[in-house]
Each structure stands twice: as C-alpha cells, then as structure tokens.
C-alpha positions, 0 to 999 in steps of 0.5 A: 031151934028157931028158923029164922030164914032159909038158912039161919036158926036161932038156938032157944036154949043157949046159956049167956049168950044168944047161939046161932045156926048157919047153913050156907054154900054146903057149910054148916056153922054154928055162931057164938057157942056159949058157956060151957055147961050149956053146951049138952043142951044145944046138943039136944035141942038140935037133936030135937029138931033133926039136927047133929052137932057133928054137922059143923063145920065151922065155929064163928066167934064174934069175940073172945068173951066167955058167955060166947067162946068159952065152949069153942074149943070143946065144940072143935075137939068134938067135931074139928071144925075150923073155928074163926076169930079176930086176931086181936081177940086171939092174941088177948087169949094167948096173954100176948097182950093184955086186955083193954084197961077198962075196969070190966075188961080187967075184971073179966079176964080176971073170973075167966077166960076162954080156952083158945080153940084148934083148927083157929083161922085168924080175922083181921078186918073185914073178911070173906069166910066164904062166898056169901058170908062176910066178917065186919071188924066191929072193935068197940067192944072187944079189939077183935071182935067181928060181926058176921053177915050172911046174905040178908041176916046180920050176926052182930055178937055185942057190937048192938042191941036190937028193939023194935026192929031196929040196932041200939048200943050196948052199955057203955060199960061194956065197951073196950072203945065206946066211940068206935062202938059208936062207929061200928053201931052206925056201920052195922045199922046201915046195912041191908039186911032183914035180920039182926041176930044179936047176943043179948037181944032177941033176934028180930026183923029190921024196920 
C-alpha cells in the first residue's frame, strides 16, 4: 500500500487494473476494485499495512469494464458500502442498452460482464459525491464513465495514461468515442492537480 498523499493510497497488488484508496471527510473509499480473483490480495495488502476491508464506505467505479468493477458487488455484500457509477454505464450492465458498437466493446461484453452492484448511487455528469470529491463525466471511453477528483489528486480510470508526469491518450481502440476522449483528455489535463492516478499507468505527480 503506496501513500501517495495525505489521504490517497495507491493498492500495489491489484490485478488488471490500478486500485486506489481514499480517506476524505470521515469516508473511507476505495477506486476501481478490479477483477475478482485479486480481491483476497487487496485484502491483505491493507491488512498488511494496518488496514481492514471493513472501512469502506464507499466504492468508486470509473466505468463498467471488468478489469476495474467485476468485484464491486462482492466488495458491497461484504461491507454495504455505497457504491457510484455513471448511469449509462449502469444501464449497459443491466442490457437496457447495449454497449457501444465498436469491435472491442462487442468483444468484451461478450467474455464478461461485471455484476451490477447493491447500495448503487447513479452519476449523471458532473457531480459532487461528497465535499471535496467530485465526479467529471469522461464518456470517450465508456458512456458512463467518470473520473474522480479529490482535493489535489485526479483519478482518471481509462479516460488517459500518465508518463513523464503528464496526461496522454489511450489507444484508440479502446474508445467507445475517440473525439470525445480527446475532449475529455483536454479537460482532465487542464486541471490543477498534483497527482494523476491512472488505470493502466503508474500513478505519478503532474509537471
């Protein structure tokens, strides 16, 4: 378990997918779970460093894809936390609407897709989850998906990649809207912040 600031902790041994965690304004969250058979190793890595599963109160999910929700729902039976995720992301798990037509998103959602979590608290464009944390939608990627920002700590999800201490794209192939994930990798980029905390990227501080 990584301190990265004060309150914001990168979790060293998630599978797939970069995990976080959050301590802020009495609340104790934890960013993009990951892949089911990783989650007893996020377990004890927080045990490991003084740490219970047990203190989250909430799970933030960037977007929908397995490598980052698939163990939400079993992280919220096991703790009841409050779990947010975009609305459109929500309503591509429950098949309300398929996912976008792109040839990976065809081909994910057809290996797996995550389980919807309980205790599911629906975001729908910019939000405030609580004082101090903020939900940017971020929708190139995934319809729903949404980038979190705490204080001075930027939780990015697969909105971008991080190297040399600045924001860069993800591989188009992997956008549900590659223009607006331009878009969105503009907005991010230009905010002030010291950290970015990204999926598939080392966390590092901004230049």
């Amino acid at each position: 378990m990584k301190q990265l600031t004060d309150h914001a902790f990168w979790l060293e041994s998630s599978v797939a997918a970069n995990c976080y965690w959050l301590d802020a304004d009495g609340r104790t969250a934890i960013i993009d779970p990951g892949m089911t058979f990783g989650l007893n190793r996020l377990a004890r890595e927080l045990r490991a460093a003084g740490r219970s599963p047990y203190e989250v109160t909430d799970i933030l999910l960037t977007h929908y894809d397995t490598d980052h929700a698939q163990s939400a729902a079993e992280w919220q039976r096991r703790t009841g936390a409050r779990v947010w995720l975009g609305a459109a992301d929500a309503a591509i798990l429950t098949g309300a609407v398929p996912p976008p037509a792109t040839p990976f998103r065809r081909f994910s959602a057809r290996v797996a897709l995550a389980e919807l979590p309980a205790n599911l608290h629906l975001l729908d464009g910019d939000a405030e989850v609580w004082p101090g944390l903020s939900a940017l939608t971020s929708p190139g990627h995934t319809p729903g998906h949404h980038a979190f920002r705490a204080g001075r700590v930027l939780f990015t999800g697969d909105a971008a990649l991080c190297k040399d201490g600045r924001l860069g794209p993800v591989p188009s192939f992997l956008m549900s809207d590659t223009q607006r994930g331009l878009a969105d990798l503009a907005r991010l980029g230009a905010l002030d912040v010291d950290w970015y905390c990204c999926g598939h990227s080392a966390p590092q501080r901004r230049r």
